[in-house]
C-alpha positions in Angstrom: -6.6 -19.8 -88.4 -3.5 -18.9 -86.4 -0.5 -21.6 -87.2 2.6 -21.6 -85.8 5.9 -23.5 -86.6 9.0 -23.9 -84.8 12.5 -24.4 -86.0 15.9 -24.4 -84.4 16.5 -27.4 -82.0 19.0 -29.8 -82.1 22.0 -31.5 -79.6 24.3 -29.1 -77.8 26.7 -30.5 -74.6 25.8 -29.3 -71.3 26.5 -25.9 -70.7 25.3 -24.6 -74.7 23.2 -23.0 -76.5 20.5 -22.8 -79.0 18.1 -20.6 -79.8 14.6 -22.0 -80.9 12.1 -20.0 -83.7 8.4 -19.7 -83.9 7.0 -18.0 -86.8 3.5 -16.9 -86.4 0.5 -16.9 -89.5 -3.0 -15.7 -88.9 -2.6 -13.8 -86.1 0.4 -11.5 -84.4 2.3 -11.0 -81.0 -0.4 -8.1 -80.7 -3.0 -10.4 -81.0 -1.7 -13.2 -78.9 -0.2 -13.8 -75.4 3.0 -16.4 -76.7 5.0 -18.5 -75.0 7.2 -22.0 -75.4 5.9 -25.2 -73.5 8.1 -28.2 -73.2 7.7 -31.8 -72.7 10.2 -34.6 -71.9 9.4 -38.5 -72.1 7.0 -39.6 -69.4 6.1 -36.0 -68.1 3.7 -33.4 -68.5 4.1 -30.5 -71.0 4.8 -27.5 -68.5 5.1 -24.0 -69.6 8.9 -22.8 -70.0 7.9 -18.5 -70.3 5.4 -16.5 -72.2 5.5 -12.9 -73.9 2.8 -10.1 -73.1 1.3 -8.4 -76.3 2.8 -5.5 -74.6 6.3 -7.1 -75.0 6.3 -8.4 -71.2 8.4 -11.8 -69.9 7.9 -14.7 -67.3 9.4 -17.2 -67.3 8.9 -20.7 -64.8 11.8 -20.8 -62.3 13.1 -23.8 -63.3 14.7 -21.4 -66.5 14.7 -18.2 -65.2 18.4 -16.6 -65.5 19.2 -19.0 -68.3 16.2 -18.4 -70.9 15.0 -15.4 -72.9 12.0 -14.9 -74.8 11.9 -12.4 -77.2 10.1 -11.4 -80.7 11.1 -9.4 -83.4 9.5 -5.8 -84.4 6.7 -7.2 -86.7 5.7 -9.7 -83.9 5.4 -12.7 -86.4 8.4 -14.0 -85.1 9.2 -15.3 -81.7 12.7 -16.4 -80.2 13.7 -18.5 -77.3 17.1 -18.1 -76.5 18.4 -20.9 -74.3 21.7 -20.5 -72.1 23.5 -22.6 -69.8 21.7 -25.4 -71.1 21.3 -28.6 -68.6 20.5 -32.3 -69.2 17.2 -31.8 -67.9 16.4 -29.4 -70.2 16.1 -32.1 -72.9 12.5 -32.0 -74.3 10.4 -31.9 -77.4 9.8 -27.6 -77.1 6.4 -26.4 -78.6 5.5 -22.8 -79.4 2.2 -21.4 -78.0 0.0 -19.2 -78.3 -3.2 -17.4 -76.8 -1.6 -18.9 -73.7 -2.8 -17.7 -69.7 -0.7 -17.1 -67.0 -0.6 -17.9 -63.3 1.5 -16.9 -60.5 1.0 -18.7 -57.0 1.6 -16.8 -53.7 5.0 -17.6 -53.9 5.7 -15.7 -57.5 6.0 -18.4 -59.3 4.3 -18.1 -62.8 2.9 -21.3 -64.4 1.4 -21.1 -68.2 -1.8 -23.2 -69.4 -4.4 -23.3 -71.9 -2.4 -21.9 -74.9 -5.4 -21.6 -78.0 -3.0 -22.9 -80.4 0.0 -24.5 -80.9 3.2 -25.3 -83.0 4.6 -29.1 -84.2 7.3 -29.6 -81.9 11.1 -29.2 -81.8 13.4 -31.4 -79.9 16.2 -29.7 -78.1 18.5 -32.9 -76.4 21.0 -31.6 -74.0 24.1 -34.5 -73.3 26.3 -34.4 -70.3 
């Protein structure tokens, strides 16, 4: 059974950082497609970016230039490295994995049906 747990959110102004964990059990990044999902008050969880077994990143546009997904060399552990943070980005953050991808005509990748997931961790973002 694979189980995942995040650590690392918390409040940062406008404009910070953070850098979100998820540590991986029963399974590795060579296993597992993994990605981060997030999900504000009232809205749908939508997928933020995924990682390739082979080490390969998307990311949805509404990030891209200002996150980073990466995982160290054992691939039990996987970062998310958030820049240029906005309000907007405010959300409970969930680590995934097993997750698909999609891209639409346009290029824009979208991420769904993730086999497992992590707890939670709230990043807030204040203006």
């Amino acid at each position: 059974q694979v189980h995942l747990v995040e650590s690392g959110g918390g409040s940062v102004q406008s404009g910070g950082s953070l850098r979100l964990s998820c540590s991986i059990s029963g399974g590795t990044g060579s296993t597992y497609t993994m990605g981060w999902f997030r999900q504000a008050p009232g809205k749908a969880r939508d997928g933020v970016g995924a990682i390739g077994t082979k080490g390969d990143t998307e990311y949805a546009d509404s990030v891209k230039g200002r996150f980073t997904i990466s995982r160290d060399n054992a691939k039990t552990t996987m970062y998310l490295q958030m820049d240029r943070l906005k309000p907007e980005d405010t959300a409970m953050y969930y680590c995934a994995a097993g997750l698909r991808l999609r891209v639409s005509y346009t290029g824009a990748y979208s991420f769904y049906g993730p086999d497992y997931w992590g707890q939670g961790t709230q990043v807030t973002v204040s203006s």
